[in-house]
Every structure is written in structure tokens, then in C-alpha cells.
Legacy VTK file of the C-alpha trace (Angstrom):
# vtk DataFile Version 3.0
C-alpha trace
ASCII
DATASET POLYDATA
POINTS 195 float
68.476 -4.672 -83.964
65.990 -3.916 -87.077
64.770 -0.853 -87.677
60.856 -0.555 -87.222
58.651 -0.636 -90.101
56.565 2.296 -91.340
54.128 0.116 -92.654
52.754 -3.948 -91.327
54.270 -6.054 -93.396
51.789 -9.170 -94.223
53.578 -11.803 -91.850
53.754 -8.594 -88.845
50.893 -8.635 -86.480
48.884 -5.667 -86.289
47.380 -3.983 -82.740
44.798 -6.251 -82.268
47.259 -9.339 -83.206
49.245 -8.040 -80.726
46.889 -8.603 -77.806
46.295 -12.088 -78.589
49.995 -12.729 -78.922
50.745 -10.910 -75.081
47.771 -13.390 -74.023
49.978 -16.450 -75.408
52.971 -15.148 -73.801
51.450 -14.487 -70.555
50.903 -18.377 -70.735
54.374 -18.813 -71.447
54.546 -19.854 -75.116
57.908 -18.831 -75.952
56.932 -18.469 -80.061
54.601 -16.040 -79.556
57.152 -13.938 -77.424
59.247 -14.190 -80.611
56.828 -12.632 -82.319
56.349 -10.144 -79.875
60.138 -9.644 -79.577
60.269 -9.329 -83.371
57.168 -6.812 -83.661
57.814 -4.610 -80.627
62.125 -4.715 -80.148
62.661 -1.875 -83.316
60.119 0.383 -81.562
61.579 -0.617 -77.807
65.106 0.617 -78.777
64.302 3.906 -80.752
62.301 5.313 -77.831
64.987 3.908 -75.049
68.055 5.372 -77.086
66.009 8.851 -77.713
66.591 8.940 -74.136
69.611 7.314 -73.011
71.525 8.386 -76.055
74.910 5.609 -75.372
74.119 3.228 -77.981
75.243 0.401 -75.654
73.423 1.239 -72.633
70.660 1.507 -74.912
70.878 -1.919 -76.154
70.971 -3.424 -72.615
67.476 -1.066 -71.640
65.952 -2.254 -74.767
66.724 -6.056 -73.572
65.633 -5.368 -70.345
62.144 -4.226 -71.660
61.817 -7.078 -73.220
62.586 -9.514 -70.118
60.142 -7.669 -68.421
57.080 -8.226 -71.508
58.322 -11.391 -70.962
57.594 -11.555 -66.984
55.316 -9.149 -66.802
52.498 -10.271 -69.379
50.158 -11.613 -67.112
49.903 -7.986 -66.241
48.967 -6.475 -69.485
45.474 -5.104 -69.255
43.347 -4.409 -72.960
40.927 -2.066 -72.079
43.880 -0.104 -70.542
45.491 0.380 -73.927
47.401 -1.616 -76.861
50.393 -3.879 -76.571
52.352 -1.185 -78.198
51.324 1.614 -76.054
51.949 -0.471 -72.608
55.260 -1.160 -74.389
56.383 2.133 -75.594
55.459 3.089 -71.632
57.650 0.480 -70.032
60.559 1.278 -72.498
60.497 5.237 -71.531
60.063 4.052 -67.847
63.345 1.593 -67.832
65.471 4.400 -70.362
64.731 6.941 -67.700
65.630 5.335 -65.134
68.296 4.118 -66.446
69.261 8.097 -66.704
68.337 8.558 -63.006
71.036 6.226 -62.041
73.478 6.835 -64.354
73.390 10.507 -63.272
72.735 9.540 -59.520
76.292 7.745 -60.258
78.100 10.340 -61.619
76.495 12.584 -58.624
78.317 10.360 -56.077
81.660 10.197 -57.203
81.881 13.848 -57.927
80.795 14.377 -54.234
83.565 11.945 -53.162
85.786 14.268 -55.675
84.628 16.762 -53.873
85.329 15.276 -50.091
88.742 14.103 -50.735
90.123 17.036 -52.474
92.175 18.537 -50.168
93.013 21.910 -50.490
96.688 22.352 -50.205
97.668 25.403 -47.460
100.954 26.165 -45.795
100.760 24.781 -42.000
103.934 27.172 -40.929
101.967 30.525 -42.169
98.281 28.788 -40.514
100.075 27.940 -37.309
101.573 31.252 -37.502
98.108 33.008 -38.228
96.807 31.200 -34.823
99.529 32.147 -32.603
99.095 35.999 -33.495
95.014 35.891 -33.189
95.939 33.888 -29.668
98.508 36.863 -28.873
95.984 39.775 -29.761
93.052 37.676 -27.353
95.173 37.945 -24.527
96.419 41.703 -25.226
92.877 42.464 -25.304
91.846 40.244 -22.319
94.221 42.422 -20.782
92.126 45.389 -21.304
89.420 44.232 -19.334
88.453 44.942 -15.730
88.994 41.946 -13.244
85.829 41.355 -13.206
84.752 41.569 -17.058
88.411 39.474 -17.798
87.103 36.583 -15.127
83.603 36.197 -16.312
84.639 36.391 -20.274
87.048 33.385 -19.013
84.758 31.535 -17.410
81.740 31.399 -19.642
83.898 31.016 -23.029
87.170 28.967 -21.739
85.867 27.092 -18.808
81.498 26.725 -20.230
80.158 27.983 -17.389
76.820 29.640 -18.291
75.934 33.422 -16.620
74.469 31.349 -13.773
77.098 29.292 -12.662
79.472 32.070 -13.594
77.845 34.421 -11.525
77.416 31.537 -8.390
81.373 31.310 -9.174
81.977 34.833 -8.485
79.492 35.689 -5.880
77.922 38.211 -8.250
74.760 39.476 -8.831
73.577 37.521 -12.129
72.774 40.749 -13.789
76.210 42.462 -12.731
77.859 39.260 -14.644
75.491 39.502 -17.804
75.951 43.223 -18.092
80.126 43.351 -17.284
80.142 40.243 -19.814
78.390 42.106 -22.270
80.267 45.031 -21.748
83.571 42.992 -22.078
82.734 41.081 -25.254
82.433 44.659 -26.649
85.866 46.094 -25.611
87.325 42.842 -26.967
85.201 43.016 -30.692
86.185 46.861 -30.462
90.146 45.273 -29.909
89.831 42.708 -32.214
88.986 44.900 -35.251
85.623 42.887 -35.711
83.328 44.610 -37.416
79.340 43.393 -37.078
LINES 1 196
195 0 1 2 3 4 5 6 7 8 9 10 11 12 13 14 15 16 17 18 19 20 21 22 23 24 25 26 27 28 29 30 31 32 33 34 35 36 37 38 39 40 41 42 43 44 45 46 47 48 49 50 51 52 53 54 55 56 57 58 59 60 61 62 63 64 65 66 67 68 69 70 71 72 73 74 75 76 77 78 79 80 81 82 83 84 85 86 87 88 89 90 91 92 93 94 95 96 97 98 99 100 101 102 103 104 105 106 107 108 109 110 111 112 113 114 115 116 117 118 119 120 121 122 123 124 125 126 127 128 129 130 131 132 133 134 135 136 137 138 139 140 141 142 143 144 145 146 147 148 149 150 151 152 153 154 155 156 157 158 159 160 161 162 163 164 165 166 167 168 169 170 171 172 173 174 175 176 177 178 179 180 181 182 183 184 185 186 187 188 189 190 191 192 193 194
């Protein structure tokens, strides 16, 4: 692509040019979108690569700005602004999306990364690891009374709630909540949790 002029050159059309030119190609005369291609396509692709900064990405923004004066003429409002400004606006629209998605991309796949990296861990020393907590549960089941041992068992083995365990054991609901909570303490205290 050329690089944009500092100054019109006598066959470049100037703002107000411009306008009339966007009303030709809103009619579909394909000339005057060369000359609007030609006038506004330096000044499309310095803004978009500003933003996208990958030359070739850049190129194919800038060409979709263009496809879109092209489509979008009909739109183009004068008393909203000039040709150039409505321009320069679509081009920073389309290079930052562009951005959005290319970012949104690379966002994915390092999620994915992320998901399907498996962490590698020895299964002898895990299943090892699970066997001894299971072997210190019981020694400290245990060390519960009959009745805390049952109603720990129930509720957190079988899902019974303090209702139904207490309508198992023909006890008192607040006998059950209170040997339960009583229970769950000697086994932290057993356990080594800390709270």
C-alpha cells in the first residue's frame, strides 16, 4: 500500500470531495470507490497497524475496512462528520477487534493448555497416602462411644441427616446432634486437624 500524503496532491480529493465521492459509491459507481480506495487506504492501514502491529493481519483489517466503505456507504451521514473521520473510526473499530479475537484466541487454547496438562504424581505413594488416612479414620472411629461411632456413620457414610439418624436410633434429636458434635471433635482432635 502507499503511504499517505502530508499534503492533497492536485488530482487527490479534498474533505468535501470526499463526501460527494461516498455519495457516488453509495450508488454503486465502482470509479468513485477507486478514488475513495486510493484517497482513504494509506490512512486506513497506518491507524489499523498502530494497533494490530502484524503487518499481515494488518493488511487483511485494512481490506476489510474498505469492503465495508464499500457496503456500508449508504450509511455515511455528513452532518455526522467527514469521510475521513467515519473512516479513521471504522478502521480503529475493525483493528481492535481484530485484537479482541486474536487475544480471545490465544485465551482459549492456553485454557485448553491448561485443562489437559496433567500433572504427573506417583499412584503407588497416592494409593498409599489413602489407605493410611482410611486406617487412622477407623482407629479414631474406634475412640468413639457406641453411640457417637453409630451416628458419625450414619450421617457421613450412609447420608442420613440428624433427623432420620436420630428416627434410626430411637434417640432424642438433640442427644444425636450433641453426641455427633461431640464425636466429630474427638475425631478432628485424632486426626491432627487443626481449624
Amino acid at each position: 500500500m502507499n503511504q499517505p500524503l502530508p499534503f492533497r496532491s492536485p488530482g487527490r480529493p479534498g474533505p468535501a470531495d470526499l463526501a460527494e465521492v461516498m455519495e457516488q459509491v453509495a450508488r454503486g459507481d465502482k470509479q468513485a470507490f477507486s478514488t475513495l480506495y486510493d484517497a482513504l487506504a494509506p490512512m486506513v492501514f497506518g491507524i489499523v497497524v498502530k494497533v494490530v502491529r502484524d503487518r499481515a493481519q494488518s493488511e487483511e483489517v485494512a481490506q476489510e475496512v474498505m469492503l465495508d466503505l464499500w457496503r456500508q456507504a449508504a450509511r455515511y451521514r455528513p452532518d455526522a462528520g467527514s469521510v475521513t473521520t467515519w473512516t479513521a473510526t471504522l478502521a480503529h473499530r475493525r483493528a481492535v477487534d481484530r485484537v479482541r479475537t486474536v487475544q480471545a484466541a490465544a485465551d482459549r487454547e492456553q485454557a485448553q493448555a491448561a485443562r489437559e496438562h496433567h500433572t504427573a504424581f506417583d499412584e503407588v505413594a497416592e494409593q498409599v497416602e489413602t489407605r493410611l488416612d482410611s486406617e487412622q479414620v477407623r482407629r479414631c472411629l474406634r475412640g468413639l462411644t457406641e453411640l457417637q461411632r453409630q451416628a458419625v456413620t450414619l450421617a457421613y457414610y450412609g447420608g442420613l441427616t440428624y433427623r432420620e439418624v436420630a428416627q434410626t436410633l430411637r434417640t432424642p434429636l438433640p442427644t444425636i446432634k450433641t453426641r455427633m458434635r461431640d464425636g466429630l471433635i474427638r475425631l478432628r482432635d485424632c486426626m491432627g486437624v487443626t481449624t
